[in-house]
C-alpha positions as CSV (number, residue, x, y, z in Angstrom):
1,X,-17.8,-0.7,0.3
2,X,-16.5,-4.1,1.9
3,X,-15.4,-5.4,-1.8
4,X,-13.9,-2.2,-2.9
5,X,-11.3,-2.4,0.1
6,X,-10.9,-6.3,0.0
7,X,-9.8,-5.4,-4.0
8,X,-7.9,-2.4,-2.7
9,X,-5.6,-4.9,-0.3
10,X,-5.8,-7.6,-3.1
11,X,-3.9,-5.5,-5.3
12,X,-1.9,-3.8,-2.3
13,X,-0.5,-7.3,-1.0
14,X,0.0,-8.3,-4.8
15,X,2.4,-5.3,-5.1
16,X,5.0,-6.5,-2.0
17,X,4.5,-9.8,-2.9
18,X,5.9,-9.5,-6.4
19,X,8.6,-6.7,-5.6
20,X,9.3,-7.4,-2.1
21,X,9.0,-10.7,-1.8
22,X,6.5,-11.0,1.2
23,X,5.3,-14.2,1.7
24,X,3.1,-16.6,4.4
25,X,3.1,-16.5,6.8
26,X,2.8,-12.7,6.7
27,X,4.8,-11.0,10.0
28,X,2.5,-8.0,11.5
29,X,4.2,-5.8,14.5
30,X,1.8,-4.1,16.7
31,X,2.1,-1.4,18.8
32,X,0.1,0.0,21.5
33,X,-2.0,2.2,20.0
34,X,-3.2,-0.4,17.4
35,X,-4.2,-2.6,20.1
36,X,-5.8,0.4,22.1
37,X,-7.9,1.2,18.5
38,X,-8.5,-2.5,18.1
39,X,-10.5,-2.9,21.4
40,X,-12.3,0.8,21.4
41,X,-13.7,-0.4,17.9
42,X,-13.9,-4.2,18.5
43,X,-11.9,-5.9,16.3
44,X,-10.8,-9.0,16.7
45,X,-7.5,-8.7,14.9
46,X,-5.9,-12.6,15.1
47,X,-9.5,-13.2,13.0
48,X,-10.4,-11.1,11.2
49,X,-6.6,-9.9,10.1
50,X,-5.7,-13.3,8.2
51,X,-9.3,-12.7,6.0
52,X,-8.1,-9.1,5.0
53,X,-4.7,-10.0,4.2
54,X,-5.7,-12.9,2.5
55,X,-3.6,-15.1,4.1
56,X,-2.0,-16.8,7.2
57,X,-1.0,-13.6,9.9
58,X,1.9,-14.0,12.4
59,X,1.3,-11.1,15.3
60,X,3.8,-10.0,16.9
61,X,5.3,-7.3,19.3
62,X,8.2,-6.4,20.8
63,X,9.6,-5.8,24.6
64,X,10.1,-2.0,24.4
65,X,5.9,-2.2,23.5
66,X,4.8,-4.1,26.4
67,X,7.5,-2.0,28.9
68,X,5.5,1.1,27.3
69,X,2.2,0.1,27.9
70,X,3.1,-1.0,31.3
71,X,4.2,2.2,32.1
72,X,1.3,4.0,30.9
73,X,-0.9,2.4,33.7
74,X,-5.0,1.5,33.8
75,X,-5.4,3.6,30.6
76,X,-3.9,0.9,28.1
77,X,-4.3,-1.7,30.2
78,X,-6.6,-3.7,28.2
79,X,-4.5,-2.9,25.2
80,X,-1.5,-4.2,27.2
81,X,-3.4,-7.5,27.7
82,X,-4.2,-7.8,23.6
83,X,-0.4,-7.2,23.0
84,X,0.5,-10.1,25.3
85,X,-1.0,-12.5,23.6
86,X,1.3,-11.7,20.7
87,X,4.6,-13.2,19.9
88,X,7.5,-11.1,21.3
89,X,10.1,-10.6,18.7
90,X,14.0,-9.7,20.3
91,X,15.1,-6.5,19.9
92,X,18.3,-4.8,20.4
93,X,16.8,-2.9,23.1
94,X,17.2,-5.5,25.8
95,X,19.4,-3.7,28.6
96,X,17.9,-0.2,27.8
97,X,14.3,-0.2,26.5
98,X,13.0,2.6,24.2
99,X,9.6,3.6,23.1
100,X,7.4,1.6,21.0
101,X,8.2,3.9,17.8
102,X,11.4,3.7,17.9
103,X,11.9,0.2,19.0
104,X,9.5,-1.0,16.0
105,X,11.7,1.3,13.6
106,X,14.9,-0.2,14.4
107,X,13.2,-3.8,13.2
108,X,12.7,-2.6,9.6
109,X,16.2,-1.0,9.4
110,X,18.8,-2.4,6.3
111,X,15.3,-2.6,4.0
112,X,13.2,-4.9,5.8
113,X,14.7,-8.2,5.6
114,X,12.4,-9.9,7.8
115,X,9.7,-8.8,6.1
116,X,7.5,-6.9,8.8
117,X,4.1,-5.3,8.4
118,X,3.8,-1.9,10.7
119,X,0.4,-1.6,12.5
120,X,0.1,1.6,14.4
121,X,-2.3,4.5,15.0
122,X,0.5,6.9,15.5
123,X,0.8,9.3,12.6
124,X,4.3,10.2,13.4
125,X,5.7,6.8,13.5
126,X,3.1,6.2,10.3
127,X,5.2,8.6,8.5
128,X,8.9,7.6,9.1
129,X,7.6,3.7,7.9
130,X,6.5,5.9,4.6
131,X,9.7,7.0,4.1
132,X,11.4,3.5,4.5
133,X,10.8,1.6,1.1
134,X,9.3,-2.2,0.9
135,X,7.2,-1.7,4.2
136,X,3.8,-2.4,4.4
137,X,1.4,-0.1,6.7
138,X,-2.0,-0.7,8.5
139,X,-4.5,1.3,10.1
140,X,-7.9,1.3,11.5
141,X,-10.3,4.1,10.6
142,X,-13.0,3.3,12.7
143,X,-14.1,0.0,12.9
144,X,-11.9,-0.9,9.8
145,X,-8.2,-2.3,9.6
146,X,-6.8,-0.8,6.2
147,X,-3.7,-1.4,4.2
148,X,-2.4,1.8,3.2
149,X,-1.2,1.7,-0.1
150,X,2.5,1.4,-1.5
151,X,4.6,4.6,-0.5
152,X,6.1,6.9,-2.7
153,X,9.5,5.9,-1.6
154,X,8.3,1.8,-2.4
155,X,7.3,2.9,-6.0
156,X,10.7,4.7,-6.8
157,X,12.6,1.9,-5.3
158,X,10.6,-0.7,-7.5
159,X,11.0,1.4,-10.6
160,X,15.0,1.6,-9.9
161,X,14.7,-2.2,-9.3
162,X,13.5,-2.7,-13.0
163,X,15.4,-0.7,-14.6
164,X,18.5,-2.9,-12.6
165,X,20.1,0.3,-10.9
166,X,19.3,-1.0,-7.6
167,X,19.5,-4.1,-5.8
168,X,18.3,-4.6,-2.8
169,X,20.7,-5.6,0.1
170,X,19.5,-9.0,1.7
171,X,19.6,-9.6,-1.8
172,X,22.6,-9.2,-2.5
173,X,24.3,-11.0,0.8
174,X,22.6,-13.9,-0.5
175,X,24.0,-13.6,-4.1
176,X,27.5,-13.5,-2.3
177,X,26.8,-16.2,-0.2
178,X,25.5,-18.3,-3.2
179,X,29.1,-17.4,-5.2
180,X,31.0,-18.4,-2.1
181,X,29.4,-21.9,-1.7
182,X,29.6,-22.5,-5.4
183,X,33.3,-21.7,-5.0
184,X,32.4,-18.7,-7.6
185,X,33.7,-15.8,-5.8
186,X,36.7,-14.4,-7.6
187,X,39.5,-12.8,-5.5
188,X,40.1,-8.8,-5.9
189,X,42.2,-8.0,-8.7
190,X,42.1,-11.3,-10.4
191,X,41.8,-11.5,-14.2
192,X,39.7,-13.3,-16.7
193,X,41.3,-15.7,-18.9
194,X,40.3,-15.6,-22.4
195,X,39.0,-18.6,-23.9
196,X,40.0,-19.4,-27.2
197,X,37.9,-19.9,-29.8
198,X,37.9,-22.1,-32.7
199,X,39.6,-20.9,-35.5
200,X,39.3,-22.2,-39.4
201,X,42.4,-24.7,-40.8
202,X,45.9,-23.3,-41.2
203,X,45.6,-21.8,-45.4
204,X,49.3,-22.9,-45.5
205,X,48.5,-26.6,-44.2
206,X,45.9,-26.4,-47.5
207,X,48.8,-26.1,-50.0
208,X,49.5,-29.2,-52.2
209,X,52.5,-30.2,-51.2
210,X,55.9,-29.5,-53.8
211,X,57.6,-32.5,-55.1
212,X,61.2,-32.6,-53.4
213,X,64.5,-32.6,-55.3
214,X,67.9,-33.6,-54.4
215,X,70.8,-31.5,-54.3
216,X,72.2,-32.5,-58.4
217,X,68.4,-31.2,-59.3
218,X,67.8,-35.0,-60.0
219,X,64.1,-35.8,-59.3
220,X,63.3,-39.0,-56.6
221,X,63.4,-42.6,-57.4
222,X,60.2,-43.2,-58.1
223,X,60.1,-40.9,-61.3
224,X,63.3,-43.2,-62.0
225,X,61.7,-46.5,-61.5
226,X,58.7,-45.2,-64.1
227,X,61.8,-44.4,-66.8
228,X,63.2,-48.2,-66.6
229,X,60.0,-49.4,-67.1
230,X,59.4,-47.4,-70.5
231,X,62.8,-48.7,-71.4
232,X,62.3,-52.4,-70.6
233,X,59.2,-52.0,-72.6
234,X,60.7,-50.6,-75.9
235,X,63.6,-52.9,-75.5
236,X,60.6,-56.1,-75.2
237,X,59.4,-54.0,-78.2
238,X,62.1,-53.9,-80.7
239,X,62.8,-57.6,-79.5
240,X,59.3,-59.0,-81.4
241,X,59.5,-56.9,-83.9
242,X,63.1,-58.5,-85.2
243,X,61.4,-61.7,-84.4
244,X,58.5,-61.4,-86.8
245,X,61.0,-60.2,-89.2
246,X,63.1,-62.9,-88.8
247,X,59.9,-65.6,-89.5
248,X,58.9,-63.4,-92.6
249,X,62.2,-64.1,-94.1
């Protein structure tokens, strides 16, 4: 049973990893009622958590949790002192503190970004987390923590992801961010230039080229210097031929 549900969260923390990007040191928030289930099944969470996850844990809380468990007196008080050994993450609920749920919802608002596990016992808050995509869940069911596995809302998210009709948003900031420190980001209403390509030679620059002629229709000197020349050569011509005639005689 124990290597069925390591395999189970093997293949659970392999999913976020790949699609959401969830990496160690892996961010677990705690509320009360986790802690409560922790020490009425005795779990020791900070050792046996990084085992199950398969890798280095950071637990953490928030204010609003240890205000609530406060308030709720000698019954949680030993889950009170569990939680206060965590790290205490700010929230935005500094001046006006709000329950546990709600606090811990409002730190996986805009998709995550910090990448946060959820560990609660409360099936209400359980089931808004389910309906937020790219956050991982954990329970206890007895003396067992569990990762539950990816949401519906997760596996339509991821399936919009790869078929590139969604990006997700701390995604995106950072593409912008990358554009703007590249000097890449184009102002609004800017056009593309055209690059022009390489074309083949000019046809008419192939032509041979005509031989000119002036304005009597008389061809260039050079077709006059080749006429003299035939001439001085008959005229060299008919001089040895009146010469041999001459010494015949």
């Amino acid at each position: 049973m124990k290597v069925t549900r390591q395999k189970h969260a093997k293949k659970n923390m392999g999913f976020y990893k790949h699609n959401f990007h969830f990496r160690e040191p892996f961010q677990v928030l705690l509320d009360g009622t986790f802690c409560q289930a922790a020490l009425r099944n005795k779990i020791q969470i900070r050792e046996q958590l990084p085992g199950y996850l398969d890798g280095a844990t950071q637990l953490c809380t928030t204010r609003c949790v240890l205000k609530e468990l406060e308030s709720l007196g000698k019954a949680l008080y030993g889950a009170k002192l569990i939680a206060q050994k965590f790290q205490v993450r700010n929230c935005s609920h500094r001046k006006d503190p709000v329950s546990g749920s709600a606090c811990l919802l409002s730190m996986i608002e805009e998709g995550n970004p910090h990448h946060f596990f959820i560990a609660t016992q409360d099936q209400d808050l359980a089931n808004k987390v389910k309906k937020k995509a790219g956050v991982p869940l954990l329970f206890i069911i007895q003396n067992t923590m569990v990762l539950d596995k990816p949401s519906p809302k997760s596996l339509v998210f991821v399936q919009k992801l790869q078929t590139n009709q969604l990006v997700p948003e701390h995604q995106k900031q950072s593409i912008v961010q990358l554009k703007e420190k590249e000097g890449l980001a184009k102002q609004e209403g800017e056009k593309r230039r055209k690059r022009k390509r390489a074309g083949g030679p000019n046809p008419l620059s192939c032509l041979k080229k005509k031989k000119k002629k002036t304005q009597d229709g008389q061809e260039p000197s050079a077709e006059k210097k080749k006429r003299r020349k035939r001439k001085r050569n008959r005229v060299k011509a008919e001089a040895v031929q009146s010469v041999q005639k001459n010494e015949e005689e």
